[in-house]
N, C-alpha and C positions, 0 to 999 in steps of 0.2 A: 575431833574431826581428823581424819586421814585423809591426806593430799597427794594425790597422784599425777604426775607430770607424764605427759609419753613426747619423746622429739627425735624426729629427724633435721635434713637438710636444711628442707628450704618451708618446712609446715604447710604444706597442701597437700601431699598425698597417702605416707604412712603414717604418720602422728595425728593428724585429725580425721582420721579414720579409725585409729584404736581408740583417740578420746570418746568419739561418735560411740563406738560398739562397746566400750566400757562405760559408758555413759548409761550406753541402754541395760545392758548387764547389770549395772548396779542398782536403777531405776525399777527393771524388775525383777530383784531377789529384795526390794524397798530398806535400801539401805543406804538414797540419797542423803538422811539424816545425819549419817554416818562415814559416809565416802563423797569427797570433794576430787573432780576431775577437771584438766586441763592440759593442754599441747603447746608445745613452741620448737620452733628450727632455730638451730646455731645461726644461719645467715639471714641476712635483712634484704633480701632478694622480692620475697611476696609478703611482707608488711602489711596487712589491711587489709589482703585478697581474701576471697572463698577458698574453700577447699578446689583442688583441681577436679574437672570435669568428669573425669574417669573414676574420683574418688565420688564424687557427688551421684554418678548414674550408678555405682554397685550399691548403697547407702541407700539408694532411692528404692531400687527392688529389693533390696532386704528387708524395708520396710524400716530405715535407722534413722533421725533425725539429726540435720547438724547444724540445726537454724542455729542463727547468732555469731556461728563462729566464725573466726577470720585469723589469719595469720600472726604470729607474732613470735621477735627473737629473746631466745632464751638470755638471761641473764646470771650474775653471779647470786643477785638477793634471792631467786628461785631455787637456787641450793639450800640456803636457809629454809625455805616458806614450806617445802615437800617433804612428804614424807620417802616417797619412792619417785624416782629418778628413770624413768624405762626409755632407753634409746632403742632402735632399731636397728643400728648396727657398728661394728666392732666401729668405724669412723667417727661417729655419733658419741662414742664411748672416748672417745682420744679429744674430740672436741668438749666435750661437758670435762672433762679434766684440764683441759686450759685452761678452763675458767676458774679452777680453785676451789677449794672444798675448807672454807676457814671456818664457818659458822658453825652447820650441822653435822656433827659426826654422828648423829643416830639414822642421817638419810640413806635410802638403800637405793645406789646406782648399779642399774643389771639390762642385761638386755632383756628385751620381751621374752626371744625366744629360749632363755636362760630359764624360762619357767615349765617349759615343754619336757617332759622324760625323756620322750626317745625324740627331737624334733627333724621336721623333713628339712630345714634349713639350718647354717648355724646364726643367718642374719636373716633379715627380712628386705628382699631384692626391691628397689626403688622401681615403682611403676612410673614413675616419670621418666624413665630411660628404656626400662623392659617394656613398658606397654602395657602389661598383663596386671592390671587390677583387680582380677577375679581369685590369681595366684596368692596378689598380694592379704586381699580379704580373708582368704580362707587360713591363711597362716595367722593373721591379727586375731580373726576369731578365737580361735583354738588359743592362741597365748592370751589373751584378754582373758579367758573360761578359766585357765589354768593360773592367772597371775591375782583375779579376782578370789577363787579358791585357798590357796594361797593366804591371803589377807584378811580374807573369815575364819582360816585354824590361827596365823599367829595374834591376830587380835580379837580373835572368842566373838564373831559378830554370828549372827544368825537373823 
């Protein structure tokens, strides 16, 4: 099984939003058998929450489901547990490094948008500050498409 972690801040708005759409990505190319998803934020801020509201109404018209999920802070045993590590931005990246990387040295920590050729951003902008969830989606989409591809050539899934 392959384990995919995506995290930002505070986990309600970028992170359980690419979980959602990689979630659904991999549910239909039916390779949930194969690919295990989940999200967490560095801070204990929204512990327990939903997704934020903004992330919930773009999800909703996309037709993406995020039932079940809820908030929760990444930890050091999560470096161990994953295979891929996807933060959202260069901060995300400086914080999952505090925590230490002593277990798995086979885990690949990268940004989403580190999977993108030419990408329109080098981070993925926090809609909880910008407002703009619809910018933010369409960037997670496109890295989800690209990071799931990706993970069908180096581990031969189809």
């Amino acid at each position: 099984m392959i384990r995919v972690l995506f995290v930002c801040l505070g986990n309600i708005c970028r992170s359980p939003m690419a979980e959602a759409v990689f979630r659904d990505k991999v549910m239909k190319e039916n390779l949930t058998d194969k690919i295990e998803v989940d999200s967490g934020g560095l801070g204990d801020w929204h512990v327990g929450h939903p997704p934020h509201q903004g992330t919930r109404e773009v999800l909703d018209r996309e037709k993406v489901s995020y039932e079940g999920m809820a908030a929760r802070k990444v930890d050091e045993k999560d470096l161990e547990d994953f295979d891929y590590i996807i933060a959202m931005d260069d901060q995300n990246i400086e914080g999952l490094s505090n925590l230490g990387n002593k277990g798995n040295h086979n885990v690949t920590i990268a940004k989403l948008m580190d999977f993108i050729e030419q990408p329109k951003e080098k981070n993925v902008p926090d809609p909880y500050f910008t407002g703009n969830f619809d910018y933010t989606y369409d960037l997670v989409s496109e890295g989800c498409t690209q990071l799931l591809n990706h993970i069908k050539q180096k581990h031969s899934l189809s």
